[in-house]
N, C-alpha and C positions, 0 to 999 in steps of 0.2 A: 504494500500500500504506500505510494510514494508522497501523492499528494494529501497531507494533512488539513493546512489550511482550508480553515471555512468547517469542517468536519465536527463531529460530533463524539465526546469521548464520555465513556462514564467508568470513575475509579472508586473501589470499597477500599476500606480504611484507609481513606486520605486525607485523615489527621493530621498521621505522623508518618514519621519513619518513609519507606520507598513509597508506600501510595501516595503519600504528599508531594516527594522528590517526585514520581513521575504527574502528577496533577501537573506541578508547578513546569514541569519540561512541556509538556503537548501543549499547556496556552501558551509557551513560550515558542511552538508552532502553527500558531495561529488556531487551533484547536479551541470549540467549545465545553467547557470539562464541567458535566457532575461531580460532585466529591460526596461520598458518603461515608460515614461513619457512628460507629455510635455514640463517641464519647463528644456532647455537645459542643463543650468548651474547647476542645483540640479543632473540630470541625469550624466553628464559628471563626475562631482566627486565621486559619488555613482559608477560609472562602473572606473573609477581609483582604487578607495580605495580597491574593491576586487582584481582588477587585480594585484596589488600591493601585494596582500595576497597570490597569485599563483590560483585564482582560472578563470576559464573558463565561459565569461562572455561576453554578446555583449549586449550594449545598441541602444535602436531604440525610438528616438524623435517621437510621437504617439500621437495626438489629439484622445482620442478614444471616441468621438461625432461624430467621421466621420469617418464611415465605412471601408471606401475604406480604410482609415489606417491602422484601426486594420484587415483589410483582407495583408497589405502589411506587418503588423508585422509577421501576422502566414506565409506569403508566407518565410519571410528573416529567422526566426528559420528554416524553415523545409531547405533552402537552406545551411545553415550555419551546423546544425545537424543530419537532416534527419527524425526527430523523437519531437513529445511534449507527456508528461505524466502528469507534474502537471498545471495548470495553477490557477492564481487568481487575478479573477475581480475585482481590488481593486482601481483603480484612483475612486476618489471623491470630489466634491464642493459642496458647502452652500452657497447660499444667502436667500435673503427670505424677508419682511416685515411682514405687516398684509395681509390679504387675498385678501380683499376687492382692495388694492393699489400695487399689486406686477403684472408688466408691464409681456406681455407677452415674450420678449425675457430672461426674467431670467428662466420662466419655462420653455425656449425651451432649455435654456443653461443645466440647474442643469438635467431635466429630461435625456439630450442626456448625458452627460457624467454619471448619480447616474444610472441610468437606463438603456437607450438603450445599451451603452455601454456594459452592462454584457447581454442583450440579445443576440445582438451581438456577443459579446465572446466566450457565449455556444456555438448558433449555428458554428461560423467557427471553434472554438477547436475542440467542440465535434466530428466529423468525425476525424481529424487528432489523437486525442489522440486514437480513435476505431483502427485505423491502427494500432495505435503502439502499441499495445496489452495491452491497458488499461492504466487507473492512475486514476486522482481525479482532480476533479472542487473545487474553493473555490469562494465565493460570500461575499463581502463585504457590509452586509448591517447598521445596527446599532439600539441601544435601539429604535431611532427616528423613526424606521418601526415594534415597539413594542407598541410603544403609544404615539400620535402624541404630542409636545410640543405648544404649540403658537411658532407665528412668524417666524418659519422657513418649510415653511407648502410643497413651490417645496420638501424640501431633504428629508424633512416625507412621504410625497405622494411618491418616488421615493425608498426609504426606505422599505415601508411596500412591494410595487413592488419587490423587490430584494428578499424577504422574500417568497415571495409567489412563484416566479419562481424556485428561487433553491428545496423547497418543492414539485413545481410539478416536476423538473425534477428527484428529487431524488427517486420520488416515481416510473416515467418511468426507471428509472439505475434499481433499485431493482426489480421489475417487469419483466426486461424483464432478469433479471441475468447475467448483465452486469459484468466485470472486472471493472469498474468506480467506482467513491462514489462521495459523493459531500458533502461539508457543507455549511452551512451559517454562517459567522462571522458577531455578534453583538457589538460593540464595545461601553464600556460606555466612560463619560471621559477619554481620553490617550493623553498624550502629543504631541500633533500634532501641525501642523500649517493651519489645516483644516479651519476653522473659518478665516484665509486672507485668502480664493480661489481668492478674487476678484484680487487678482495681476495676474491670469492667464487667468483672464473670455478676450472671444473676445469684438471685438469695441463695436457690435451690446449693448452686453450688458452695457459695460463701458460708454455709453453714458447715464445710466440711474444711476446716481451717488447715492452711499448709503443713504439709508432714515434714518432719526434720528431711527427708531426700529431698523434699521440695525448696525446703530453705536455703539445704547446702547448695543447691541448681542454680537458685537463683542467683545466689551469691557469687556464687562461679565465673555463672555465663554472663550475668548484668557487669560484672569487673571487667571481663574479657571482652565484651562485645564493645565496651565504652572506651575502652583502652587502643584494641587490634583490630575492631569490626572497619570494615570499607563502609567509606562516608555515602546514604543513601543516592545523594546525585550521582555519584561511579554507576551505581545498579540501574536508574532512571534513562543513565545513557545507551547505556544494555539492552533497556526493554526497548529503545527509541529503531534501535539500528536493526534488535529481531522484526519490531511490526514495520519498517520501508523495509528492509531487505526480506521478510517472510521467513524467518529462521524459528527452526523449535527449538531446538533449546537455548536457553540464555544459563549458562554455568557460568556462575559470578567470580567462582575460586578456581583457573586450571589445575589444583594441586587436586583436583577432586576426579579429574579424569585419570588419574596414577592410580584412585583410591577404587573406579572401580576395573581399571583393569586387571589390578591384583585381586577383588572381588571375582571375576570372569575364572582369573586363575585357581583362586581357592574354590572355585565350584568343582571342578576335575578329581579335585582331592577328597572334596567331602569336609574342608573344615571351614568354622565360620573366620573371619578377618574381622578384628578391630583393628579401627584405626583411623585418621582423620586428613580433610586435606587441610592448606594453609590459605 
């Protein structure tokens, strides 16, 4: 999809972190950009800061774990614009423990926002983006749906889902000689604030208060990712050059194509690989 200008984008959780870096790139395209998210305050400023820039921008408050939202986000662009071309499944949260100890409302939360949500997404975009004489899907999945980590085992499970879905769908876009494309964006460390989702999880989940693996996680990855994570605009340019040039995948960290080649390799053997890229 070469020509952006004048077009039509719509991004989930473009608060923060890359959904905001990519918001802020595409009107920096000339792009009309949705921004959804749920967290009010993150959203409010993020559709300021562009509008402040001159660019043509509506933001819509979107739990996209519930459907009927993200069906009232595509209903409010199409009333507002007329027309979607880019969109990208990009809201995401992590919690997780050990496997054995992690309650069921966590993995109904992480799976409906990491997962259904971009099911979701496809299915009601996809028809509207066909009206409007094509564009490009972008799916937010992550190294985590590359090769599962310990301890955060909902957003890997949900992960490697996202991974597989954009693959089938891409292969139906191509197949049928579609105007569409689609990628997957895997994201390694990048400076987010992913790692606190729990400030946005509902009650249901909020009643099952962090487990010490969850604490020490946090601790971990929120030091590491603030420290060594690639700055969200790096990944923003990523997603810019897969949806013109039509590339699936966007792997943010090459130390992750080493990770799964040796992956490939330890399949022969029969043993599992940890291990990580840089």
């Amino acid at each position: 999809m070469k020509d952006l200008a004048g077009r039509v984008a719509v991004v989930t959780g473009a608060g923060s972190g890359i959904g905001r870096a990519v918001a802020t790139l595409l009107c920096a395209q000339g792009m009309k950009v949705a921004l959804a998210d749920v967290e009010a305050t993150a959203l409010d400023d993020a559709v300021q800061q562009l509008r402040s820039g001159g660019h043509d921008v509506i933001g819509v408050r979107t739990d996209v774990a519930d459907r009927a939202q993200l069906e009232r986000l595509a209903d409010t662009v199409m009333k507002q614009w007329g027309a979607v071309h880019v969109v990208h499944n990009n809201a995401g949260v992590v919690r997780g423990g050990l496997v054995a100890e992690i309650p069921q409302e966590t993995w109904d939360w992480v799976l409906g926002v990491d997962l259904w949500s971009v099911i979701w997404g496809c299915q009601i975009f996809l028809p509207l983006i066909r009206a409007s004489g094509g564009g490009h899907i972008v799916n937010t999945a992550s190294v985590a749906g590359l090769q599962g980590p310990a301890t955060i085992a909902p957003y890997s499970v949900a992960k490697f889902g996202v991974v597989g879905l954009t693959e089938s769908l891409r292969a139906e876009l191509d197949a049928a000689k579609e105007p569409i494309g689609a990628s997957v964006l895997c994201p390694g460390a990048v400076n987010t604030k992913i790692v606190f989702s729990d400030r946005n999880q509902p009650t249901s989940v909020a009643r099952n208060e962090l487990s010490n693996t969850e604490k020490q996680f946090q601790d971990r990855a929120g030091k590491m990712l603030a420290t060594l994570g690639k700055d969200p605009t790096e990944v923003a340019e990523m997603v810019l050059h897969a949806i013109v040039n039509n590339k699936f995948w966007i792997i943010t960290h090459p130390d992750w194509i080493d990770v799964m080649e040796r992956r490939v390799q330890a399949m022969r053997t029969g043993d599992l690989v940890q291990g990580s890229g840089g």
